[in-house]
C-alpha positions in Angstrom: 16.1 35.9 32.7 15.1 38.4 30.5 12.1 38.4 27.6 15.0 38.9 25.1 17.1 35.7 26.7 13.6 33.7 27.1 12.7 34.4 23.5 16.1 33.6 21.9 16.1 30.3 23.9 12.3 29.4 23.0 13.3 29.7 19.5 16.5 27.7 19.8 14.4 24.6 21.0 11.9 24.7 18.2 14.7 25.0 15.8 16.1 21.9 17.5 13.1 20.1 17.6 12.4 20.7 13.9 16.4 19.6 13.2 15.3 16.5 14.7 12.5 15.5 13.1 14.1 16.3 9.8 16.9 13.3 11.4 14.2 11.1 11.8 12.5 11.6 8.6 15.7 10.8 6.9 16.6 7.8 8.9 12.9 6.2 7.7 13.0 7.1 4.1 16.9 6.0 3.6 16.6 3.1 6.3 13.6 1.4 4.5 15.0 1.8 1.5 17.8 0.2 2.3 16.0 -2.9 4.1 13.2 -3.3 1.7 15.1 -3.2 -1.6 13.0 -5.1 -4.2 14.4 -6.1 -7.3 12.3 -6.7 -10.8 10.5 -9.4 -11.5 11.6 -12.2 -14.2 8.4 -11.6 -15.4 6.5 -8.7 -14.9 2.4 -8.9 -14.7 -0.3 -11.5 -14.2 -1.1 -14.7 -17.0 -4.2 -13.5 -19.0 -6.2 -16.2 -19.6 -7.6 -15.9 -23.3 -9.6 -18.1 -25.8 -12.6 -19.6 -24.1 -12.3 -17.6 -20.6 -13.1 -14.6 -22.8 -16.1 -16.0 -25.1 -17.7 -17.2 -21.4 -17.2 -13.6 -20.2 -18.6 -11.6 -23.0 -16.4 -9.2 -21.6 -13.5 -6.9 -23.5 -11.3 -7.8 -20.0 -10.8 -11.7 -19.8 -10.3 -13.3 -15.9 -6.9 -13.1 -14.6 -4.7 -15.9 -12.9 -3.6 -14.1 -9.9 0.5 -15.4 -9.4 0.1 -15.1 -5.7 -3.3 -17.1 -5.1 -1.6 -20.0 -4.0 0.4 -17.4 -1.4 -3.1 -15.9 -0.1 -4.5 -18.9 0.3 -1.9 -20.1 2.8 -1.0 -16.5 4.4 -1.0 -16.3 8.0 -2.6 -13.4 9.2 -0.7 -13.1 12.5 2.5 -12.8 10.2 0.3 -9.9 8.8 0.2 -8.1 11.0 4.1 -8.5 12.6 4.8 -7.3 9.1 2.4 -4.7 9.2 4.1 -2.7 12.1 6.6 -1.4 10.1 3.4 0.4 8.5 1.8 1.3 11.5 3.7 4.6 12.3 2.3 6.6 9.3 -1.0 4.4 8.6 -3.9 3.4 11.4 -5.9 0.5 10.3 -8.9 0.4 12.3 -12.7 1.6 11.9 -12.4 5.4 11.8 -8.7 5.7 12.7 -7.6 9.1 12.1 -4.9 10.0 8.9 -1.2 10.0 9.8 1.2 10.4 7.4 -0.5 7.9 5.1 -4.6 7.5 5.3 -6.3 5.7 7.3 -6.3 1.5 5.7 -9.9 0.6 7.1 -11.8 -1.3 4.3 -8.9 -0.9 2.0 -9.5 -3.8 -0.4 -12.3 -2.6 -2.8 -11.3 1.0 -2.1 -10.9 3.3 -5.4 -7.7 5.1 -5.2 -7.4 8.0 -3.7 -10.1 8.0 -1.8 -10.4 8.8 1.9 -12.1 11.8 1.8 -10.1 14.2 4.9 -7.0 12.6 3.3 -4.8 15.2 0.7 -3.4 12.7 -1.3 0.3 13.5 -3.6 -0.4 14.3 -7.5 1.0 11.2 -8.5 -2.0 9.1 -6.2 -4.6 11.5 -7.4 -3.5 11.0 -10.7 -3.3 7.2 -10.6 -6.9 7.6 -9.2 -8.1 9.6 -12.1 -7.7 6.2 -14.5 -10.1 4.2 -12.5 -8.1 2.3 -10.3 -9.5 0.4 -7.4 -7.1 -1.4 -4.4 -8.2 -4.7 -5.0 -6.1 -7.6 -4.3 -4.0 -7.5 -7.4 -2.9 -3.8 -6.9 -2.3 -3.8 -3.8 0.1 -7.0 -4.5 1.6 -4.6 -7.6 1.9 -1.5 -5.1 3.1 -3.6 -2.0 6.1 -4.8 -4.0 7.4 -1.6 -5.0 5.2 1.1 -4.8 6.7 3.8 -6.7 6.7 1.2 -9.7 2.9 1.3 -10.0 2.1 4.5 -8.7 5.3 6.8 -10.3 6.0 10.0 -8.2 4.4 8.8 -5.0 5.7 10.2 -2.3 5.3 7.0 -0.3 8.7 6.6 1.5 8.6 2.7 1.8 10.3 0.8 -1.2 8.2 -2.6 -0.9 7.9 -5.7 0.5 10.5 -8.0 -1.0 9.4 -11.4 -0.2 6.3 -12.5 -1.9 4.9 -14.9 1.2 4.7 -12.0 3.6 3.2 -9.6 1.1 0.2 -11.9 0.9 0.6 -12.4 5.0 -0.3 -8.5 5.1 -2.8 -8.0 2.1 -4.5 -11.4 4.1 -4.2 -8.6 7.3 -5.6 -6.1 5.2 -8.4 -7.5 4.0 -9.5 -8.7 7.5 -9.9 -5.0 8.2 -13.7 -4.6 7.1 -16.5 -5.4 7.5 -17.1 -7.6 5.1 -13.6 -9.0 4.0 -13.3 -9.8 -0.1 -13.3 -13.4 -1.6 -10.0 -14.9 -1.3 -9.4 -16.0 -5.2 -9.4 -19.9 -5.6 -6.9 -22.1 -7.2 -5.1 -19.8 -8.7 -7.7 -17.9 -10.5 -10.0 -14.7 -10.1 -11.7 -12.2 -12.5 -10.5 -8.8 -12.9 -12.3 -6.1 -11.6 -9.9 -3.4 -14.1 -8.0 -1.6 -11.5 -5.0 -2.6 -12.9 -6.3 -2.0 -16.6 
């Protein structure tokens, strides 16, 4: 075989190869989409509570009754992380995992935005991050359910977890990956830290 033949036929594989990674790509962003559709809420947002929760704070941003407290308290972490494999090919989540497609999710709750440090992050993330956001609890509940709601122009290929129960069976999973895990929020109620201010 000559260099000429050898040459043509090296490039025809890499042009193959790249054809087929484009087919995958595609099949993940339009496949997700179409199995984790996520409709909007009745009611959009947390209950503030006002009135005396306020005058006890001394604070401009009252607690908030988290909606899915109930949920985290009865998650199931094993559920967690089942639900969390459909993650797993563009995000590691343990101690010093490298970035994949998505960072790294080690000690993700209480993370500020944008953060991992080798990770380039999108516009839109860095953007989001510039406000002062923090993936506590709450946000990542907001983000989980449809993520390019809360975060506009991410480039996060993964429309949300529909189903309420299993979002808090992964954010339960996600918290467990630290070192020192965050307070679950009891009976319904926790302060706000302002990442979703």
């Amino acid at each position: 075989m000559s260099a000429h033949c050898f040459r043509i036929s090296f490039f025809n594989r890499l042009l193959v190869a790249g054809l087929v990674w484009v087919v995958v790509l595609m099949f993940v962003f339009y496949g997700s989409n179409a199995l984790y559709s996520v409709p909007a809420p009745d009611k959009p947002g947390y209950d503030i509570a006002a009135g005396d929760d306020l005058k006890q704070t001394g604070t401009a941003t009252p607690p908030i009754h988290f909606a899915f407290a109930g949920r985290l308290q009865k998650a199931d972490k094993g559920q967690g992380i089942k639900i969390f494999s459909q993650c797993a090919p563009c995000h590691t989540a343990f101690q010093n995992g490298p970035d994949r497609i998505g960072p790294n999710l080690w000690h993700i709750v209480g993370r500020p935005a944008a953060s991992a440090s080798h990770f380039s992050y999108s516009r839109a993330m860095q953007n989001f991050a510039k406000q002062g956001h923090i993936w506590d609890l709450a946000a990542l509940d907001a983000y989980l359910a449809a993520p390019d709601r809360l975060v506009q122009g991410t480039i996060m290929s993964f429309a949300g977890i529909k189903n309420e129960q299993e979002r808090a069976d992964v954010i339960l999973y996600l918290n467990s990956l630290s070192d020192k895990p965050a307070a679950l929020p009891s009976a319904g109620k926790a302060k706000n830290n302002g990442s979703l201010k």
